[in-house]
mmCIF file of the N, C-alpha and C atoms, coordinates in Angstrom:
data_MODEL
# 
_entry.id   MODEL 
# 
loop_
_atom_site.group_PDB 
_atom_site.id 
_atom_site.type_symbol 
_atom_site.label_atom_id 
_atom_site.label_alt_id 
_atom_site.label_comp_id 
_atom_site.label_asym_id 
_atom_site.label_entity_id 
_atom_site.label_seq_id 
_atom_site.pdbx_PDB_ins_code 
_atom_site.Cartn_x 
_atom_site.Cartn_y 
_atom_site.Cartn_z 
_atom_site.occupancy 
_atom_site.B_iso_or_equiv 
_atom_site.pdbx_formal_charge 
_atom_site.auth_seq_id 
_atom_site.auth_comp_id 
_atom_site.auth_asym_id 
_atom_site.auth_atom_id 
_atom_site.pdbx_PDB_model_num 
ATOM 1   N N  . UNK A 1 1  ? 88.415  121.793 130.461 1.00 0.00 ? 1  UNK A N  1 
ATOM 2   C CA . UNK A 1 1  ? 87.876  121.372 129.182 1.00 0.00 ? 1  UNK A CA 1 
ATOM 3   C C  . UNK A 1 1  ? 86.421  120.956 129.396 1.00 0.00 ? 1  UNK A C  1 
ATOM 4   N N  . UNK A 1 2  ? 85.456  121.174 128.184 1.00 0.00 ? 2  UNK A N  1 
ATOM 5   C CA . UNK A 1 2  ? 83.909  120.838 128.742 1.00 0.00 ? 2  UNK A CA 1 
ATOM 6   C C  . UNK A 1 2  ? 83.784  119.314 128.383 1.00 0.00 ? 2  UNK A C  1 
ATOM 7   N N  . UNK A 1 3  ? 82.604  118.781 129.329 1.00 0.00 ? 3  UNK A N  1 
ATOM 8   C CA . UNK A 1 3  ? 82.722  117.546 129.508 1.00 0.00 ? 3  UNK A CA 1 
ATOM 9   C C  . UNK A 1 3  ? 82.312  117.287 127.563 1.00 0.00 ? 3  UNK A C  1 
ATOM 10  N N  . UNK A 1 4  ? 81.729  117.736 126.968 1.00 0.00 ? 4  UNK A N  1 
ATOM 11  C CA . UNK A 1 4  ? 81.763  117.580 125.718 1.00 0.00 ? 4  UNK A CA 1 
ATOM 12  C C  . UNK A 1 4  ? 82.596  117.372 124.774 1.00 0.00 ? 4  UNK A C  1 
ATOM 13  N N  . UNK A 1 5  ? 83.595  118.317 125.047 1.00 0.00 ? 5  UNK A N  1 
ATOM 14  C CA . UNK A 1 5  ? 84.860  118.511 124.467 1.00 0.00 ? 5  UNK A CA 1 
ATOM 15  C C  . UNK A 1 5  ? 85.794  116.945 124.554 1.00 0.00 ? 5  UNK A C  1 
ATOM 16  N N  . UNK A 1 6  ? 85.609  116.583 126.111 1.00 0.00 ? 6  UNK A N  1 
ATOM 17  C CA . UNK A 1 6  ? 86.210  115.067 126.361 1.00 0.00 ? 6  UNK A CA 1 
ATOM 18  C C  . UNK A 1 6  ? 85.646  114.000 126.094 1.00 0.00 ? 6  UNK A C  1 
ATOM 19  N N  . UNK A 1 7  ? 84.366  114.071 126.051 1.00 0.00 ? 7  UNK A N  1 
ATOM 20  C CA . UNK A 1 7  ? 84.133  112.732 125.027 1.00 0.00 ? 7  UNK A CA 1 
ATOM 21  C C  . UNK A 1 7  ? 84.325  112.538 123.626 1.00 0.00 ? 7  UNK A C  1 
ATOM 22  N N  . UNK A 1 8  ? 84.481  113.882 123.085 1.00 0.00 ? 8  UNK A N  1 
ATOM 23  C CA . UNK A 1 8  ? 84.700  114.111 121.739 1.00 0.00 ? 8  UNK A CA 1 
ATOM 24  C C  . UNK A 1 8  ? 86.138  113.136 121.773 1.00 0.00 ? 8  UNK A C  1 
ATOM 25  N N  . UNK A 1 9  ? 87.335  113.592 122.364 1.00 0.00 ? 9  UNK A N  1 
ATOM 26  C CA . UNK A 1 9  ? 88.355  113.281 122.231 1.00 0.00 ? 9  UNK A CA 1 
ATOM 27  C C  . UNK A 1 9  ? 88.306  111.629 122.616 1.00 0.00 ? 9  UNK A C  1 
ATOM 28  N N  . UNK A 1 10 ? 87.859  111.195 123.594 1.00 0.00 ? 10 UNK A N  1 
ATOM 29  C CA . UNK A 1 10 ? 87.761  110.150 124.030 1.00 0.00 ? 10 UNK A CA 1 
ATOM 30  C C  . UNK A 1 10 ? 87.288  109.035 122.779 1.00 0.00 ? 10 UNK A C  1 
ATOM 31  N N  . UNK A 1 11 ? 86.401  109.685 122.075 1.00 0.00 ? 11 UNK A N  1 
ATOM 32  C CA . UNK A 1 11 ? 85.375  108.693 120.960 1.00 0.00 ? 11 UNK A CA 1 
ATOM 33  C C  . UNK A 1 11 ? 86.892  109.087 119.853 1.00 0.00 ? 11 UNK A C  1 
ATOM 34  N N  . UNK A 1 12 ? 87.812  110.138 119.388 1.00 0.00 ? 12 UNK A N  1 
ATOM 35  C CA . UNK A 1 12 ? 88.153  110.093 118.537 1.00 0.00 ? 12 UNK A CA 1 
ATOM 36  C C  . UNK A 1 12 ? 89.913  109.046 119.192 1.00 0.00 ? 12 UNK A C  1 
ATOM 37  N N  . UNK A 1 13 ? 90.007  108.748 120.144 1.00 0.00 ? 13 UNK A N  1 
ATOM 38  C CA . UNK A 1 13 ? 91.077  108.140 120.510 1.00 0.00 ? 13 UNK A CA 1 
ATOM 39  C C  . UNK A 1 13 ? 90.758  107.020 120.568 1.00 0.00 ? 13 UNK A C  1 
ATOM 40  N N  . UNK A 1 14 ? 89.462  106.626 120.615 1.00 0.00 ? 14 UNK A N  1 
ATOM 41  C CA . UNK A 1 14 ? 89.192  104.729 120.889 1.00 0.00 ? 14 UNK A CA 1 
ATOM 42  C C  . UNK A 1 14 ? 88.927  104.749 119.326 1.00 0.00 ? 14 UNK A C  1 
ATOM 43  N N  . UNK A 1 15 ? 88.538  105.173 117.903 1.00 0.00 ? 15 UNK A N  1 
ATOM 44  C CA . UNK A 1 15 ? 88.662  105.522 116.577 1.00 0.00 ? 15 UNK A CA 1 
ATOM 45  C C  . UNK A 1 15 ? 89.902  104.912 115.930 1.00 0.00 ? 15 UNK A C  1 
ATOM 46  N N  . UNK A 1 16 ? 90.281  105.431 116.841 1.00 0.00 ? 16 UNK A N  1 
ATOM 47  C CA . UNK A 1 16 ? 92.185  105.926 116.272 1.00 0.00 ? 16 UNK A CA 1 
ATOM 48  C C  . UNK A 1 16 ? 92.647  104.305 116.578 1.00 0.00 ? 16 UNK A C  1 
ATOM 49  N N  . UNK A 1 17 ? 92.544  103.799 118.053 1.00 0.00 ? 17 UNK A N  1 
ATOM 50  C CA . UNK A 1 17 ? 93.139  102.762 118.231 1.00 0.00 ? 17 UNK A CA 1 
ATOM 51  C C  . UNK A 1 17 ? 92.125  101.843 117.469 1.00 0.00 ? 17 UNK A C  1 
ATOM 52  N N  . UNK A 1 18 ? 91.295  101.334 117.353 1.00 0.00 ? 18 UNK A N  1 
ATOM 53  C CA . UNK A 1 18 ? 90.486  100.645 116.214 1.00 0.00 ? 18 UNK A CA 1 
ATOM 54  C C  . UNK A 1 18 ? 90.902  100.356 115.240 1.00 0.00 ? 18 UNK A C  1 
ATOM 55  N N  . UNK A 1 19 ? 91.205  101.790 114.248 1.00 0.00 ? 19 UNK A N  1 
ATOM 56  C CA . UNK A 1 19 ? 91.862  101.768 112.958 1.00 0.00 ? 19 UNK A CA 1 
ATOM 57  C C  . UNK A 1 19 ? 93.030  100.938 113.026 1.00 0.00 ? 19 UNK A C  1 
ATOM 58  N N  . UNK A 1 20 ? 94.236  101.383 114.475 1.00 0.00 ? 20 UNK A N  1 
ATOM 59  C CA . UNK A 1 20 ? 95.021  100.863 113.899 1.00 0.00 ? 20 UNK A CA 1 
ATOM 60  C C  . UNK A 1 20 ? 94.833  99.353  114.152 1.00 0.00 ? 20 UNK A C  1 
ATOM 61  N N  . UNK A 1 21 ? 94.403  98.947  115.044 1.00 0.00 ? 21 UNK A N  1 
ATOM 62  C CA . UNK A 1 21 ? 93.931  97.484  114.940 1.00 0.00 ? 21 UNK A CA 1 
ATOM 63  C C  . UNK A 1 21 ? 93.454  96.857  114.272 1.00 0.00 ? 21 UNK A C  1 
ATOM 64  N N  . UNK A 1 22 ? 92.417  97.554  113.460 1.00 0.00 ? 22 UNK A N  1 
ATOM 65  C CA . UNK A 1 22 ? 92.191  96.532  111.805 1.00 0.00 ? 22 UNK A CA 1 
ATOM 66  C C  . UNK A 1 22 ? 93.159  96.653  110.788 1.00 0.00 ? 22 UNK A C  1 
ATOM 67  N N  . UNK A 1 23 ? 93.985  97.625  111.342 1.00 0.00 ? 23 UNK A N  1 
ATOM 68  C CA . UNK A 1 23 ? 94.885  97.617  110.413 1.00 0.00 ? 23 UNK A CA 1 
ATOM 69  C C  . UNK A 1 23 ? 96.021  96.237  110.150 1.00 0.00 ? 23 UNK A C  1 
ATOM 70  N N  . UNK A 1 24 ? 96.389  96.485  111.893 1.00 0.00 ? 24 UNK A N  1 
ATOM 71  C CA . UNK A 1 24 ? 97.282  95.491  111.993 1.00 0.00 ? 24 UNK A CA 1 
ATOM 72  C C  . UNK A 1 24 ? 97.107  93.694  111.953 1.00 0.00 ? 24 UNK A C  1 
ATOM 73  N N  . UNK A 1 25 ? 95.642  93.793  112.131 1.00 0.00 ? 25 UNK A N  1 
ATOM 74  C CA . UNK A 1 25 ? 95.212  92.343  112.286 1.00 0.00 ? 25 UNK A CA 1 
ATOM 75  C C  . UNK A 1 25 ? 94.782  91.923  110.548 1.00 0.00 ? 25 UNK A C  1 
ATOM 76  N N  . UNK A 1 26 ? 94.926  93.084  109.856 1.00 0.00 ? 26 UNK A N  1 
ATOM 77  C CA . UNK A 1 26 ? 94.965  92.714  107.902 1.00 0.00 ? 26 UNK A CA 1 
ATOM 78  C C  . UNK A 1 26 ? 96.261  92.564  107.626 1.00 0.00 ? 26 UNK A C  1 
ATOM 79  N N  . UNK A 1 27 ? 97.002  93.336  108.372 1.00 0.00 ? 27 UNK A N  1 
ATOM 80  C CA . UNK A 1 27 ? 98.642  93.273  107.366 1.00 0.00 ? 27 UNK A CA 1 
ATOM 81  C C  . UNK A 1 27 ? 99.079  91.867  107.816 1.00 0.00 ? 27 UNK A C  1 
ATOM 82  N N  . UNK A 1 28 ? 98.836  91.090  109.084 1.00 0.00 ? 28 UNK A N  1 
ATOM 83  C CA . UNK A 1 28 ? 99.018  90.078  109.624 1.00 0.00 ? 28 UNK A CA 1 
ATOM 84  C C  . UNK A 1 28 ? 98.545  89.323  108.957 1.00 0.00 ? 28 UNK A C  1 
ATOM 85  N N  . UNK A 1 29 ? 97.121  89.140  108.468 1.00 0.00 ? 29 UNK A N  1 
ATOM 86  C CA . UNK A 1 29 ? 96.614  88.135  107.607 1.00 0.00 ? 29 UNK A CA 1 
ATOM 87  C C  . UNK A 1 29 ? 97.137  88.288  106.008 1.00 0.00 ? 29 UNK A C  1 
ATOM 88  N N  . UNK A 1 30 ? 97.303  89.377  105.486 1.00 0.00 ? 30 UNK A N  1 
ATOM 89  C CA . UNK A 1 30 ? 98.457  88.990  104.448 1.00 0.00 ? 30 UNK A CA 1 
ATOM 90  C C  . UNK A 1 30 ? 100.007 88.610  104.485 1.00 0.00 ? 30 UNK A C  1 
ATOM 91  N N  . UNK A 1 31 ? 100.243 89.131  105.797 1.00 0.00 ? 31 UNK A N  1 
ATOM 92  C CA . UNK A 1 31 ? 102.031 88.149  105.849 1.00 0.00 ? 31 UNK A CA 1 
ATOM 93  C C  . UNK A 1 31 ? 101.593 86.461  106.272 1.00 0.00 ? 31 UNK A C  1 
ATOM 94  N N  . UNK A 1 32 ? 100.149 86.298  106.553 1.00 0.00 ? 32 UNK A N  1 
ATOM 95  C CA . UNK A 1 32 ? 100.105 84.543  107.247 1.00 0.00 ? 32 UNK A CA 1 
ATOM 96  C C  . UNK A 1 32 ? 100.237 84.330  105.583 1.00 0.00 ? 32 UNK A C  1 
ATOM 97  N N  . UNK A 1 33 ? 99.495  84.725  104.715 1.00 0.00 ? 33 UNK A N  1 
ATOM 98  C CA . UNK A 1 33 ? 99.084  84.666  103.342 1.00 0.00 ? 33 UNK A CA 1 
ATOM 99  C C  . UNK A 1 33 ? 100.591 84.341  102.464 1.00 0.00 ? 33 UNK A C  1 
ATOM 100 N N  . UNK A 1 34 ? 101.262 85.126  102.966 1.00 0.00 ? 34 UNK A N  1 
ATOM 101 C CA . UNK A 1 34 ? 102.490 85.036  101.570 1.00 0.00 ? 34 UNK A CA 1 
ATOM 102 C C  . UNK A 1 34 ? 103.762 84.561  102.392 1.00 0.00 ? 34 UNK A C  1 
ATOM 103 N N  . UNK A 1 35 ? 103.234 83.617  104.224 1.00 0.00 ? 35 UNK A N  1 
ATOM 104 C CA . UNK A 1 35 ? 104.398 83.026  104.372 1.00 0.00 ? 35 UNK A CA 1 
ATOM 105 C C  . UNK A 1 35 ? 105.613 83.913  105.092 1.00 0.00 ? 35 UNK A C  1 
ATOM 106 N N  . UNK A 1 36 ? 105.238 85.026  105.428 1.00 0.00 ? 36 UNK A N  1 
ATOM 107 C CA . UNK A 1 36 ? 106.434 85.927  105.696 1.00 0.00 ? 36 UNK A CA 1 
ATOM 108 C C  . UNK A 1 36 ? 106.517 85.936  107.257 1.00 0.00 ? 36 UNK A C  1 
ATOM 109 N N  . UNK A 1 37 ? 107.456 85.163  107.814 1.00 0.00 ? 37 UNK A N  1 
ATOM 110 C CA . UNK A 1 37 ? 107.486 84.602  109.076 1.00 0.00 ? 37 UNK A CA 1 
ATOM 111 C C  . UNK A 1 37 ? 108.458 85.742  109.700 1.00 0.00 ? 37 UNK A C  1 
ATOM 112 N N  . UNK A 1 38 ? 109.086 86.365  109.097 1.00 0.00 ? 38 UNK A N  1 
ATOM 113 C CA . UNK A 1 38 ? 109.546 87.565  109.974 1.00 0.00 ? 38 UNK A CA 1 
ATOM 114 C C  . UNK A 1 38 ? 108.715 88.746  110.160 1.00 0.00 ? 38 UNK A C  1 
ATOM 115 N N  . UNK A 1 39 ? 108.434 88.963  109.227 1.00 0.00 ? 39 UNK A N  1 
ATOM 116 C CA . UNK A 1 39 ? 106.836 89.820  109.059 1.00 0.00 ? 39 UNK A CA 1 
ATOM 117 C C  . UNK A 1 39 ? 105.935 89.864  109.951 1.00 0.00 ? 39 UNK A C  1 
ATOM 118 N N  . UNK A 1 40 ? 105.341 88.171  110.284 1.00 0.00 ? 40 UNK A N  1 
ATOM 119 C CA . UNK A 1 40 ? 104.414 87.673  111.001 1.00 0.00 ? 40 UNK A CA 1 
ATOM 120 C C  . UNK A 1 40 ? 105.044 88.131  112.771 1.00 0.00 ? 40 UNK A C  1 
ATOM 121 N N  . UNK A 1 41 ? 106.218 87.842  113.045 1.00 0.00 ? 41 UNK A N  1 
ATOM 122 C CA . UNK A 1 41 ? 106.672 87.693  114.509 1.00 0.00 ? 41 UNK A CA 1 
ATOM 123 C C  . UNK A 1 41 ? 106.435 89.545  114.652 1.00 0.00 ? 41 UNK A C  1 
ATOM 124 N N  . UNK A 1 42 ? 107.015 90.193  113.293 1.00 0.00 ? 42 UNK A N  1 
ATOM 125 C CA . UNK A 1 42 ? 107.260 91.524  113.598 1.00 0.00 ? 42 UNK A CA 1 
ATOM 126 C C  . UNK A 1 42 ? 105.617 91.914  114.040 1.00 0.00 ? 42 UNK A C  1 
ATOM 127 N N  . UNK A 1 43 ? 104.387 91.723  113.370 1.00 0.00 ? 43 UNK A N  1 
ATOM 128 C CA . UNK A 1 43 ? 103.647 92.448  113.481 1.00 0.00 ? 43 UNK A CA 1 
ATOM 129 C C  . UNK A 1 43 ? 102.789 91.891  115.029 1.00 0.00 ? 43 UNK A C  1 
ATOM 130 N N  . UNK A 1 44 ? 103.083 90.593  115.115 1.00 0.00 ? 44 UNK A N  1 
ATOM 131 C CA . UNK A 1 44 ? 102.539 90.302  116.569 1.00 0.00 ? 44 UNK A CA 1 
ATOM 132 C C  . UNK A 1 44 ? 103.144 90.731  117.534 1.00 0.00 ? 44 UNK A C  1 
ATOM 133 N N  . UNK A 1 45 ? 104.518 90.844  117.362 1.00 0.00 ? 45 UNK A N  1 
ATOM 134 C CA . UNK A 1 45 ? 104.758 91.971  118.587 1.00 0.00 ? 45 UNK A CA 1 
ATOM 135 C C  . UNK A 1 45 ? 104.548 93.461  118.776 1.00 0.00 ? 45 UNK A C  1 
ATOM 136 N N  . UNK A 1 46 ? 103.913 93.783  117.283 1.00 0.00 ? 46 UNK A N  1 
ATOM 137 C CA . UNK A 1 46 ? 103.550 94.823  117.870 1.00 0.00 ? 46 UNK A CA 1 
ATOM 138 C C  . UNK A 1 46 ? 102.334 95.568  118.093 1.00 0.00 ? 46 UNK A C  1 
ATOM 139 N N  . UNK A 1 47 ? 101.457 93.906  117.983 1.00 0.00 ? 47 UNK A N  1 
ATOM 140 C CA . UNK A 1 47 ? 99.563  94.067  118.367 1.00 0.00 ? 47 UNK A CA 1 
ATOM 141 C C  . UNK A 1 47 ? 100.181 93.578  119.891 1.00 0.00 ? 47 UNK A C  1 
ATOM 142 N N  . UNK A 1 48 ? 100.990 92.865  120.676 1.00 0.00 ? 48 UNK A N  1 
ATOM 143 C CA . UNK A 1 48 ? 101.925 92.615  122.149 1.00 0.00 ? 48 UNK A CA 1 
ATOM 144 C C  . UNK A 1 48 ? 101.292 94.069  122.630 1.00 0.00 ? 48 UNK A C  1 
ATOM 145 N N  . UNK A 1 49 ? 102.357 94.807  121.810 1.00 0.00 ? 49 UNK A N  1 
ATOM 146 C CA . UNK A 1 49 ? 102.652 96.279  122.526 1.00 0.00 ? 49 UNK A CA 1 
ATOM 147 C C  . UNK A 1 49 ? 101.927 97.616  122.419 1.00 0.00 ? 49 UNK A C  1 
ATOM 148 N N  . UNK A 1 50 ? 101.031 96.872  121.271 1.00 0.00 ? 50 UNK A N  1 
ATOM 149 C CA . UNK A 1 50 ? 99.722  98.509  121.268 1.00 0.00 ? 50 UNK A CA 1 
ATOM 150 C C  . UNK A 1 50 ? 98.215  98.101  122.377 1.00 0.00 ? 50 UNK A C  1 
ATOM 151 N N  . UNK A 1 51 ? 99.034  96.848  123.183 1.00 0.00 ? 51 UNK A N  1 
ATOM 152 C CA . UNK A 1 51 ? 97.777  96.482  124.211 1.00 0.00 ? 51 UNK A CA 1 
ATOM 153 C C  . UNK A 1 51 ? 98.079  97.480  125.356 1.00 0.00 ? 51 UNK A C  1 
# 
């Protein structure tokens, strides 16, 4: 693969994990928001496991 080709992928995989990390660190701040303590445990374990 050209070294071009792999940074391409490289920049679109650190993208990818980003997204989902703002993702997950908003849905978290609306379950702190409305109190949803199963919600809350669920989504911290699984910012735990996308480390």
């Amino acid at each position: 693969m050209s070294q071009n080709r792999l940074q391409s992928v490289s920049k679109a995989r650190e993208a990818h994990r980003a997204n989902i990390q703002r993702s997950l660190e908003h849905r978290l701040e609306v379950a702190r928001a409305k109190g949803d303590e199963q919600l809350i445990r669920q989504l911290e374990a699984e910012m735990r496991d996308s480390y």
